[in-house]
C-alpha positions in Angstrom: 1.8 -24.6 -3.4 3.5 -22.8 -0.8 7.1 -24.2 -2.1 6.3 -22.8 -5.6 5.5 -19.6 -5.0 6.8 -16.5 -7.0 8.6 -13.7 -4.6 8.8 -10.7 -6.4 8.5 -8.4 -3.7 5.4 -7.2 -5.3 3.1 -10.0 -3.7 3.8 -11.0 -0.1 3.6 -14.4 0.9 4.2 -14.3 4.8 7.6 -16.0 5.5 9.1 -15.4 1.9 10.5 -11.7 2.3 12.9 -10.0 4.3 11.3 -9.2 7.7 11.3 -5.5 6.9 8.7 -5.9 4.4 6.5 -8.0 5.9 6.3 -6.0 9.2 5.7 -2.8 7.1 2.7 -4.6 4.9 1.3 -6.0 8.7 1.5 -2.5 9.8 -0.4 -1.0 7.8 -3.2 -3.7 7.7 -3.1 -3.2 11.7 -3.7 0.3 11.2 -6.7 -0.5 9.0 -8.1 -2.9 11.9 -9.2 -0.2 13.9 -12.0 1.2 11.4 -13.5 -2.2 10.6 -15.6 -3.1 13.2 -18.9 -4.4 12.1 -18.3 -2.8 8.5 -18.7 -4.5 5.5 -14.8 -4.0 3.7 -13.9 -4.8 0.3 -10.0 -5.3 0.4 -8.6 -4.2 -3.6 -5.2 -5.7 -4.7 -5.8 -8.3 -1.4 -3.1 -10.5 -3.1 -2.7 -13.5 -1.1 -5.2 -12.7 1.7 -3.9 -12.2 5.0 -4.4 -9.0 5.2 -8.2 -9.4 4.8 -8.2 -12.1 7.3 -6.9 -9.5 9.9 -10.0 -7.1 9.2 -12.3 -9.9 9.5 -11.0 -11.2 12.3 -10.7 -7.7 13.9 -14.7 -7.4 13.4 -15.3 -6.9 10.1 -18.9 -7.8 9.1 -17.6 -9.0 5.6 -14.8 -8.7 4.0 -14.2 -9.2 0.1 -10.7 -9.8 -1.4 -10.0 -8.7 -4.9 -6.7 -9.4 -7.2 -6.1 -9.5 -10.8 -3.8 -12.4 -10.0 -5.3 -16.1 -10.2 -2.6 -17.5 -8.2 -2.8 -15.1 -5.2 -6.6 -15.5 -5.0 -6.5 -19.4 -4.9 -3.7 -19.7 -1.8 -5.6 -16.4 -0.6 -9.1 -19.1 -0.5 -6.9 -21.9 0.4 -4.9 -20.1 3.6 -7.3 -16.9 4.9 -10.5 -18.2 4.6 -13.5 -18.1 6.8 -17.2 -17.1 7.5 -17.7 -14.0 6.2 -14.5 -13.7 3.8 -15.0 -14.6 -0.1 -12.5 -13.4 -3.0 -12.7 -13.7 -6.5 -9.9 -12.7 -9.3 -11.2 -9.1 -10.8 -8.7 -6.4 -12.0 -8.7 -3.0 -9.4 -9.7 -0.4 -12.7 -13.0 -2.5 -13.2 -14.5 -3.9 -10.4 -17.1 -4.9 -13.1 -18.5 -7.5 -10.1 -19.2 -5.3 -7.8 -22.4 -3.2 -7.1 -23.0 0.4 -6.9 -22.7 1.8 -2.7 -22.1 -1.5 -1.6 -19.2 -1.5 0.9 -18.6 0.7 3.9 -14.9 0.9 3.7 -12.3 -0.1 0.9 -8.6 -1.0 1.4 -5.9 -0.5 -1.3 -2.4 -1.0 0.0 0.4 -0.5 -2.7 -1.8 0.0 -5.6 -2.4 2.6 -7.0 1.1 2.5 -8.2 1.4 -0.1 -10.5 -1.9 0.7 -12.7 -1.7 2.7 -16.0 -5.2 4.0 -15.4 -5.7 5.7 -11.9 -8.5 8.0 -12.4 -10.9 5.2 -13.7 -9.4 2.9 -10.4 -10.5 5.5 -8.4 -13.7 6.3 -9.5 -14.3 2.7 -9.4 -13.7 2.5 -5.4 -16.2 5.6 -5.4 -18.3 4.0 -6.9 -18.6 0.7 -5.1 -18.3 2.6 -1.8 -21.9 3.7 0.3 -22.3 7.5 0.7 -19.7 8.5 3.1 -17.7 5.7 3.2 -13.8 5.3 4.0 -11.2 4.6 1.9 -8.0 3.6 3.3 -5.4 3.6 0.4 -1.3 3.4 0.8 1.5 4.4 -2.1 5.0 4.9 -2.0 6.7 8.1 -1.6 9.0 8.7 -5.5 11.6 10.8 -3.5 12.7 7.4 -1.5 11.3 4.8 -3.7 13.2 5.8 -6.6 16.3 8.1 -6.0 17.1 8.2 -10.0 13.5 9.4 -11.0 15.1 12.6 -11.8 17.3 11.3 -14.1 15.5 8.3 -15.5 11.8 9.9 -15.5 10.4 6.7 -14.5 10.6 4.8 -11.7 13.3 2.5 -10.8 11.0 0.1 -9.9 10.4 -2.1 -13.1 6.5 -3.2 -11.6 5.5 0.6 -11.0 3.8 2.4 -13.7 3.4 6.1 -12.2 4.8 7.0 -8.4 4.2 9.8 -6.2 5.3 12.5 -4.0 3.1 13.3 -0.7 1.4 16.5 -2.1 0.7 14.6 -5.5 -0.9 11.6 -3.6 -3.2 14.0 -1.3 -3.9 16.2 -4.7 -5.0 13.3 -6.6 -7.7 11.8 -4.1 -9.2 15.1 -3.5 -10.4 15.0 -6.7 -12.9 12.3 -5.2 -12.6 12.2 -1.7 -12.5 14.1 1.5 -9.0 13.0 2.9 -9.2 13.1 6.8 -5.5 12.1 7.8 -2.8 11.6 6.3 0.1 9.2 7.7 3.1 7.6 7.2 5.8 5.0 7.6 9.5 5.1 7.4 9.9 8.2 7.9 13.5 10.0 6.8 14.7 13.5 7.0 14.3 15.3 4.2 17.7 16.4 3.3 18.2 12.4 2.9 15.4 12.3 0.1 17.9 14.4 -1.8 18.7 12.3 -4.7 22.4 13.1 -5.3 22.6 12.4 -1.3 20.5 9.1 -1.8 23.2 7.7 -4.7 26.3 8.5 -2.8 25.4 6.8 -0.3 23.5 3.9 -2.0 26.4 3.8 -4.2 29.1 3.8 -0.9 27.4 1.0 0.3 27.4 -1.0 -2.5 31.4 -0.6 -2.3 31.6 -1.9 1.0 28.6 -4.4 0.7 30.7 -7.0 1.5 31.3 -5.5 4.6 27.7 -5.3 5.6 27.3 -1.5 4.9 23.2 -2.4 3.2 22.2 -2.5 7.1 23.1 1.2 6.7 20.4 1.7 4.1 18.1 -0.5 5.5 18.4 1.4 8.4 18.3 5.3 6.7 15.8 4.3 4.2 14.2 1.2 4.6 12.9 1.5 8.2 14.0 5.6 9.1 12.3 6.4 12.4 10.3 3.0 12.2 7.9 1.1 10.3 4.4 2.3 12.6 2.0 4.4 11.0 2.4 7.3 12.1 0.2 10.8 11.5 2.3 13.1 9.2 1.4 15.8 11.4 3.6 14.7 14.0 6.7 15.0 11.6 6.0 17.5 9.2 9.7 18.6 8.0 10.5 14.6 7.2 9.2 12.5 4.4 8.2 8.8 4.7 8.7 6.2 2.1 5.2 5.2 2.7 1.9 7.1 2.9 -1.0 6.1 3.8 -4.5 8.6 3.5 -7.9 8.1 5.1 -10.4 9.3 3.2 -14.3 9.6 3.1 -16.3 9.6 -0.4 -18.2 13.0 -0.7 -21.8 13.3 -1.9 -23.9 15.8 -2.9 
């Protein structure tokens, strides 16, 4: 299985992408390791599981993978698997399986971005989370993700639907949730996000590629001040390419 499988970017299989993007994915699973302990976690858009074998092996009580792909679920089964850890293919605007205030904290990495339908995707996490339960949930930021959004109005991405900017992200979970911190990775100073300054020198680089001048946007955009996640407090005037929000479901 492993020699057939389908990099898109998209879906990390350990070992199969650049290490860039398979230290910024394990980063931010490590940051969700610390609010685990004992809780039961439902992990949405898990794709191939080794992210939810993290939590559960960093104390989880349970942990329950979900992804809308067939594929990912079966290596996920195959690969990450053990007492405690169960996934099952379900798409991340439904949850149809799930029951009411079941889980005491939910996980969505790098969702949220490809779904045409992110109100009902997050009143479904609502819903399946206990009162006062955490959401943990990660996007990327437009400004760095797609540098021709102004131009194009969509993103440059051809797998995202809808992107968004920090204050859009925060604004949108409030609608729901409570949103205790607010972090980041990547982070990039803010006269960089600039699109005409992003093309230039994306566009310089591809010139000189040859040359090895990508390190110099791998290094600017790609990893910025580094790939931990890091509180946005701590860098307010810079943006990050990703953030990540911790959030607690209100009631009453």
């Amino acid at each position: 299985m492993k020699q057939n499988l389908k990099a898109t970017g998209e879906r990390l299989y350990l070992g199969n992408l650049p290490p860039v993007v398979e230290r910024a994915h394990l980063e931010r699973y490590s940051y969700a390791c610390k609010f685990v302990r004992d809780k039961d976690v439902c992990d949405v858009a898990c794709g191939t599981g080794y992210g939810s074998k993290m939590m559960l092996d960093s104390g989880a009580h349970t942990v329950h993978g979900i992804d809308i792909s067939e594929e990912a679920i079966k290596y996920a089964a195959e690969y990450y698997n053990g007492k405690n850890l169960t996934y099952e293919v379900g798409d991340a605007e439904k949850l149809d399986g799930l029951q009411d205030n079941t889980f005491d904290l939910v996980i969505s990495f790098e969702t949220i971005e490809h779904l045409k339908n992110s109100d009902r995707y997050i009143a479904q996490i609502f819903r399946v989370l206990k009162p006062g339960g955490s959401l943990i949930i990660s996007t990327p930021d437009r400004r760095l993700a797609s540098s021709l959004y102004p131009l194009r109005g969509k993103p440059n991405n051809p797998y995202h639907i809808h992107e968004f900017t920090h204050d859009q992200f925060l604004n949108f979970l409030r609608n729901k949730f409570h949103v205790v911190e607010c972090l980041g990775q990547a982070y990039v100073e803010s006269y960089l996000a600039f699109w005409p300054i992003q093309v230039l020198l994306k566009t310089i680089c591809y010139v000189f590629r040859r040359f090895g001048a990508y390190r110099v946007i791998e290094r600017t955009f790609d990893v910025g001040t580094g790939l931990s996640v890091e509180p946005h407090r701590e860098r307010k005037d810079m943006i990050a390419r990703f953030w990540i929000a911790r959030c607690i479901k209100m009631t009453g």
